[in-house]
C-alpha positions as CSV (number, residue, x, y, z in Angstrom):
1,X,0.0,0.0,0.0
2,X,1.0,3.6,-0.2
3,X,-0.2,6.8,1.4
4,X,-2.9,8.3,-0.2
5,X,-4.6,11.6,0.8
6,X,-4.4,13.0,4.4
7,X,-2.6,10.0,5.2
8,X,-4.8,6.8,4.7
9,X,-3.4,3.8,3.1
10,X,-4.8,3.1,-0.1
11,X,-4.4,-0.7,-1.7
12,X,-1.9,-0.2,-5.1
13,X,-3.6,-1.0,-8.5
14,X,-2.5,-3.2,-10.6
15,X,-1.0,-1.0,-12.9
16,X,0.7,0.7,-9.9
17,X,2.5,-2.4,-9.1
18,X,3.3,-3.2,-13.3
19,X,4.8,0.2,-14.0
20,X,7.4,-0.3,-11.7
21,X,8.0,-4.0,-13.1
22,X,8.2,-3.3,-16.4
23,X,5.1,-4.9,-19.6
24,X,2.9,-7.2,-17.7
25,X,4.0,-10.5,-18.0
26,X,0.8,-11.6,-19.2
27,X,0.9,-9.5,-22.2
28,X,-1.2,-8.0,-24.1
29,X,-4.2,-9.4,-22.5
30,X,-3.0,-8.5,-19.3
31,X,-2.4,-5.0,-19.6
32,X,-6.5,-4.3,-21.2
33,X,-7.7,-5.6,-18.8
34,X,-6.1,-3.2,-16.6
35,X,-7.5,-0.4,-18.9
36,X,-10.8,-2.0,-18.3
37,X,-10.8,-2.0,-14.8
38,X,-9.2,1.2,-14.3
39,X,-11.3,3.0,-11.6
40,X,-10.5,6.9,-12.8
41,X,-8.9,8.7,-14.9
42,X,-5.3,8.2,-13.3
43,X,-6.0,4.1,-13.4
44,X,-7.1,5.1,-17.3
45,X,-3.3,6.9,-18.1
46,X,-1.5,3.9,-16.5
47,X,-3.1,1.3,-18.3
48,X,-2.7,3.4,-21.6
49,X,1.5,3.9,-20.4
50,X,1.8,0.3,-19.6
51,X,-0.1,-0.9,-23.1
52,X,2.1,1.8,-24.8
53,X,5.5,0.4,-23.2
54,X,4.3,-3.2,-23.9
55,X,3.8,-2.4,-27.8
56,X,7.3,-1.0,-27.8
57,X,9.1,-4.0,-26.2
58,X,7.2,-6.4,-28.5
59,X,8.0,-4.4,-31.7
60,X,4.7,-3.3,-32.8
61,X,5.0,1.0,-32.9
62,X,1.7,1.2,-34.7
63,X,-0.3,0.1,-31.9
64,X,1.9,2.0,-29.2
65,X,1.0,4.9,-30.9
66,X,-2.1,5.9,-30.0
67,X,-2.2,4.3,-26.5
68,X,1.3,6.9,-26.3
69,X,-1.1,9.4,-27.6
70,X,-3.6,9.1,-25.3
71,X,-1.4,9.5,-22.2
72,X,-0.1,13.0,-24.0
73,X,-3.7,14.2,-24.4
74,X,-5.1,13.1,-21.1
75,X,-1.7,13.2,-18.9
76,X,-1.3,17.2,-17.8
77,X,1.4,17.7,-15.6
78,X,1.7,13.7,-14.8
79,X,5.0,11.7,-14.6
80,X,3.3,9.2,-16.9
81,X,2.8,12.5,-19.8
82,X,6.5,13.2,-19.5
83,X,7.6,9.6,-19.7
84,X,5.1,9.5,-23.4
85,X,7.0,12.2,-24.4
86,X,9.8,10.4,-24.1
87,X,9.1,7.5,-25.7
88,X,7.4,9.3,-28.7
89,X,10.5,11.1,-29.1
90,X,12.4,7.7,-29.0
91,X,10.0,6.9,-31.7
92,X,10.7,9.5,-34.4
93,X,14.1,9.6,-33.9
């Protein structure tokens, strides 16, 4: 668990627990479901990151793209926008 507001523990999510681990070992499956299930908008961007980084370690760019994309549009001043960035820029180059 970590410390959520004012204090109180909050139980991690799953993709709390993934992002730190790397592309869910379960794959691609794995990581929708974790879009699926995400319970707000924060859940949403991590599932969209992970799927993102998974696409990228399995070679398929196209379908990183727009989960990438997504994290841009929707991220704000988030780690997870700055780490899309990133990896778009990784990307092009």
């Amino acid at each position: 668990t970590n410390s959520g507001p004012w204090g109180r523990r909050r139980k991690r999510t799953g993709w709390e627990v993934q992002r730190r681990l790397g592309p869910p070992a379960g794959g691609e499956g794995e990581a929708l479901e974790l879009v699926e299930a995400a319970r707000d908008e924060l859940d949403r961007l991590g599932g969209h990151m992970l799927l993102g980084r998974y696409y990228l370690a399995v070679g398929e760019r196209g379908k990183a793209l727009p989960h990438l994309e997504y994290v841009l549009e929707h991220g704000g001043e988030h780690h997870f926008r700055r780490d899309a960035k990133a990896l778009k820029g990784e990307m092009e180059a």
